[in-house]
FITOR-433542 format. One record per residue (C-alpha): x, y, z. Coordinates in steps of 0.2 Angstrom, whole numbers, plus 5000, padded with zeros to 4 digits. Example, Ala and Ser with C-alpha at 12.3 -4.5 7.8 and 13.67 -1.06 7.14 Angstrom:
506249785039506849955036
This chain:
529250184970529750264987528750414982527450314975527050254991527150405000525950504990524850314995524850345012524550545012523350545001522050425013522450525026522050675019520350625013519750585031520150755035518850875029519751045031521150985017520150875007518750994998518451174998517151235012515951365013514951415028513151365029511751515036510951465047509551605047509551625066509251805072510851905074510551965092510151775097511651745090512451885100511351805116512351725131513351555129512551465146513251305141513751175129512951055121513550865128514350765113513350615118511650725113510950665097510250765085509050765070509550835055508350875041509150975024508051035011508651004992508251144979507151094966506751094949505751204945505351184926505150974931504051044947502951154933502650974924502150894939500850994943500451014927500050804926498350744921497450694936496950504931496050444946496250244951497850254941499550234949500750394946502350304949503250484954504750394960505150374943505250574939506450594957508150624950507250764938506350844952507650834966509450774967510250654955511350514961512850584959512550734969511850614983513250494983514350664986513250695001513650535008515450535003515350675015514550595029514850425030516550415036515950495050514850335053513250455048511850365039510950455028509150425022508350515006506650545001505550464987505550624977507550664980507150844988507350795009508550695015508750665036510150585046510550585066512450615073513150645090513450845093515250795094515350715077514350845070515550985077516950885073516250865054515551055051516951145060515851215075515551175094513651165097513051275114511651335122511051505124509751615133508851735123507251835127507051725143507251535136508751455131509051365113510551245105511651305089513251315082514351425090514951485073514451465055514651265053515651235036515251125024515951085006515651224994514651094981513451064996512751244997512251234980510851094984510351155000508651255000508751235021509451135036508551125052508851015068510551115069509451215081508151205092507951415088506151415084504751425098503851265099502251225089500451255098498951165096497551265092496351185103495151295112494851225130494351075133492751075145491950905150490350855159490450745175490050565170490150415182490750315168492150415166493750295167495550345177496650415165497950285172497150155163496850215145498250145131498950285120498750235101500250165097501150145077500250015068498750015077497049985064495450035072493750015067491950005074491749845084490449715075489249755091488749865105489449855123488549885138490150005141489750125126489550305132488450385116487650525128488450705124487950855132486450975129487151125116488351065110488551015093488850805086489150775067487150765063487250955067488850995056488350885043486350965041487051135043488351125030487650985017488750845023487150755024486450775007488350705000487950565012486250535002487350504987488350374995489750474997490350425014491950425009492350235004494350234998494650405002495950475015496150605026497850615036498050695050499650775058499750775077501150805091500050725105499450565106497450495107496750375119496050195112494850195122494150355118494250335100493450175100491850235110491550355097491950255083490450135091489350275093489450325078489450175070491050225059491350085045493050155039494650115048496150195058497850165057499350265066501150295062502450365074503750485066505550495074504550445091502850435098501950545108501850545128500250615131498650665124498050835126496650835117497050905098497350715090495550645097494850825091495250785073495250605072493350605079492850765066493350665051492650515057490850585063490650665044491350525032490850375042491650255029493550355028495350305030496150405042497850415042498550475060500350525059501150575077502550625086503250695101502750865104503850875119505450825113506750935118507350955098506651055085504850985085504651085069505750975059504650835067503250925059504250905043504550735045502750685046502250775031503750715020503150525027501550575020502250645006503150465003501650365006500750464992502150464981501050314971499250374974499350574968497650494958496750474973496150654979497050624997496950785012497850815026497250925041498551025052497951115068499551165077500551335072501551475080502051645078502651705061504251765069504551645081504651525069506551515062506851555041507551385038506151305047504751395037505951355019505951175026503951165029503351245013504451165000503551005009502051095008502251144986502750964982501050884994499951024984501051034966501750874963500750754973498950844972498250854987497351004998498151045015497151115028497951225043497051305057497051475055497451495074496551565088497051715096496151815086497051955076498651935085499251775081500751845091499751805108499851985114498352085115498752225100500152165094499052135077500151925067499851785063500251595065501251475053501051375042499051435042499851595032500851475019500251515001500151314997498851275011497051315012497051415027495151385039494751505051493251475063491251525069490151505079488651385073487151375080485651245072483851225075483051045082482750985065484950985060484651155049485951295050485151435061486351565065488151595063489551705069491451755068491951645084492751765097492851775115493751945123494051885142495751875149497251965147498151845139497751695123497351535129496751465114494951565117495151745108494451665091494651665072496251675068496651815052497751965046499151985035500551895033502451975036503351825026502351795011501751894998499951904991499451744981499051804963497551664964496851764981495551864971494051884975492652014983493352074998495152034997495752214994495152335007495752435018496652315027497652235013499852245012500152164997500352005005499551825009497951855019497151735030496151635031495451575015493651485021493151445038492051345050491451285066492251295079491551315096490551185107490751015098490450875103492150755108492450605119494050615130494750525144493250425146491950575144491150685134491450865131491251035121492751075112493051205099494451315092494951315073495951155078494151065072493751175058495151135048494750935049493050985046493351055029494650915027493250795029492350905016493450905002493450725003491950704997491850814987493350724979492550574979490950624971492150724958493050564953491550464951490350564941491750704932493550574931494450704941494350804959495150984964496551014975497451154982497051334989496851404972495051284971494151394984494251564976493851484957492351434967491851574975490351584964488451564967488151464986489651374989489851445005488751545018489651685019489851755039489251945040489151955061490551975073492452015073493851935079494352065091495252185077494452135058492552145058491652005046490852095031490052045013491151935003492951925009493251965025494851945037493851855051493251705042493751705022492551665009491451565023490851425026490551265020488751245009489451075002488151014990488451194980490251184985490351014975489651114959490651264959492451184962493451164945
């Protein structure tokens, strides 16, 4: 009985101790060696919270079936009920928070089982994986990480496609928003008085005109009348496809004005309706990139929902695993509507290799289950410093997630239009002053040096003298240079493929809602525009360059397959 209760009291004891109770193995965290190597220039305070974000491993034979579904539009798909095939079971999940939980660590899984987050003090969570967290400087800026290899147990490593929020290793995410310029206006309003859009908010066009609406843009640039005569958004309009129970959503890491957004909403008498969420914590400012792409989908499907999901751009943690967040929040609000021919519009990236391994294993598994399992097309902005994405002139890259294989890559022109709205001229958008990229060198395009070429990226012009054998960008493009945007109580010209991506967002919804009403089904995914690329689905841009890849016949690195000629578009598309 004596030892009996001996082995009692050890036994407890040694399961809260994570060392003695399972095996461990340490976990990679795909951080550069000489980073690694860089200075320690201090440590992490325990009291810092941080946000963790693993990545499960997938099925893939159940992921094949997923996207292999029939598209029933207006019928639920009830994905939740395939979770524990796709992603983890509950057994394996309850292991995970057998784990975590006596360390007071709440964790919180995903409808499809494939992501689950949780936050910790950096002293539990060195305490937990075995590690001390520190800060080090590394090519002139400093970033937090485990000092060694955190250890987790050895059944763990088995699920774990990626962890991130561990570090903050990765360069922040840029907006791809080509300066902002703005006409004086004595209407113009202090900035100290406008509201940022807060989580819940639900806008839509006031009932009647106030003396207060502003619905005067400048001369030359272009308003939605423009984009939508130039590339057939008008003659889907003339169908009544304004985009009534459609929905675009929108990823943003800086906020958007009410004010403004409600002036244009009035101007354009927008019919649909607005409603914002705020992931892990709302933005600070606005900058310009949300009201960009909130007011491009609006102008061109005047009777859309738009979903605007935001965060804190400038948070001191890894913003990419924000980026994540949002999309696997989107990626849970669809999990019952992968009927419904849904987008989603990114306009923010960074450099290929400044953006850490796990972070880009993290972002594209949520980027294969929004195209594979739950149907939808994602749009990224192509980027715009030209050829090199890497923001030094020469130095020939390009900018992720617009070179992920699951996205439809939109890289951008220059449009111009005669008086009656008809397309009149367009160009590769480029501009070669300044020694450095802010935002204005152009079209964004080149080879990827992470993913390898697409076997559904075929078409004439994709292999030249250019090609590597790997993903190429961009697939399509559009305009972007002088629109037409209200910000901070005045009108402006604003342009960079930040509002060609929303653009051909906007597009494909239509398109999807025409489908789905005249054929029963809609297309998704990258694959959609090269089975397309047949008779005038898109003008195709033989001008220009974008200061390395000239724009040719077919195919080109500067702008893709083209741009959009909707009404053909809308035929072609399987």
């Amino acid at each position: 009985m004596a030892l009996v209760g001996l082995m009692l009291l050890i036994f407890p004891l040694a399961a809260c101790d994570p060392s003695t109770a399972v095996q461990f193995s340490d976990l990679q965290l795909n951080i550069p060696p000489d980073a690694l190597k860089a200075p320690v220039v201090r440590p992490v305070p325990d009291s810092q919270k941080l946000h963790v974000g693993v990545t499960l491993k997938m099925n893939q034979d159940w992921l094949k079936k997923m996207e292999g579904t029939k598209i029933e539009p207006g019928k639920p798909s009830h994905l939740e009920d395939f979770a524990k095939k796709v992603g983890i079971d509950d057994q394996t999940y309850q292991k995970f928070k057998d784990f975590f939980s006596p360390q007071g660590i709440a964790l919180k899984l995903n409808k499809l089982h494939t992501y689950l987050t949780f936050d910790a003090k950096a002293s539990t969570l060195a305490k937990l994986l075995q590690t001390k967290f520190v800060v080090r400087k590394y090519n002139g800026r400093e970033f937090y990480g485990p000092e060694t290899a955190p250890k987790v147990p050895a059944f763990m490593t088995s699920s774990i496609e990626s962890v991130t929020g561990l570090d903050n290793y990765s360069s922040k995410p840029v907006h791809t928003l080509q300066g902002l310029t703005q006409q004086t206006n004595s209407k113009q309003q202090a900035t100290s008085s406008h509201q940022l859009l807060t989580s819940g908010q639900i806008l839509s066009t006031q009932q009647a005109s106030t003396p207060q609406q502003d619905c005067s843009p400048p001369d030359q640039t272009l308003f939605p009348k423009d984009v939508a005569g130039a590339y057939g958004f008008d003659r889907m309009w003339n169908k009544g496809w304004n985009g009534q129970n459609m929905t675009v959503n929108l990823v943003e890491i800086d906020g958007s004005y009410r004010d403004d957004i409600q002036n244009y909403f009035d101007c354009i008498q927008f019919k649909g309706h607005l409603s914002v969420v705020n992931v892990d914590s709302a933005p600070q400012d606005a900058l310009g990139e949300s009201t960009l792409d909130v007011q491009m989908a609006a102008g061109l499907a005047r009777s859309v929902n738009i979903k605007l999901y935001q965060t804190d751009g400038n948070a001191d943690d890894n913003v990419w695993g924000r980026v994540n967040d949002m999309l696997q929040r989107i990626l849970d609000d669809n999990t019952n509507g992968a009927n419904s021919g849904s987008v989603v519009s990114i306009s923010l990236g960074a450099p290929e290799n400044e953006v850490s391994q796990d972070d880009v294993r993290a972002l594209d598994s949520t980027l294969q289950q929004l195209t594979r399992v739950e149907h939808m097309s994602v749009f990224v902005a192509s980027g715009d410093c030209g050829a090199f994405g890497s923001r030094q002139y020469g130095k020939l890259a390009v900018s992720y997630p617009g070179s992920d294989p699951w996205i439809t890559s939109v890289g951008g022109t220059i449009l111009q239009v005669s008086q009656n709205r008809q397309r009149n001229q367009e160009v590769v958008w480029s501009d070669n002053s300044g020694n450095s990229c802010k935002n204005q060198w152009g079209s964004g395009g080149g080879n990827s040096i992470l993913f390898k070429q697409p076997s559904w990226q075929n078409a004439p012009g994709t292999k030249n003298q250019y090609s590597r054998g790997m993903r190429q960008v961009p697939d399509v493009s559009a305009a972007a240079y002088g629109l037409a945007v209200y910000f901070k109580g005045q009108w402006g010209a604003v342009g960079g493929t930040s509002a060609a991506a929303p653009i051909w967002a906007t597009g494909m919804a239509l398109v999807n809602q025409g489908k789905m009403q005249q054929r029963h089904s809609f297309s998704y995914g990258p694959q959609t525009f090269y089975q397309a690329d047949k008779g005038q689905a898109y003008f195709d841009i033989t001008q220009g360059d974008n200061l390395y890849y000239r724009a040719s016949q077919g195919w080109d690195f500067a702008t893709g397959l083209g741009t959009p000629n909707l009404d053909a578009f809308y035929s072609a598309a399987p």
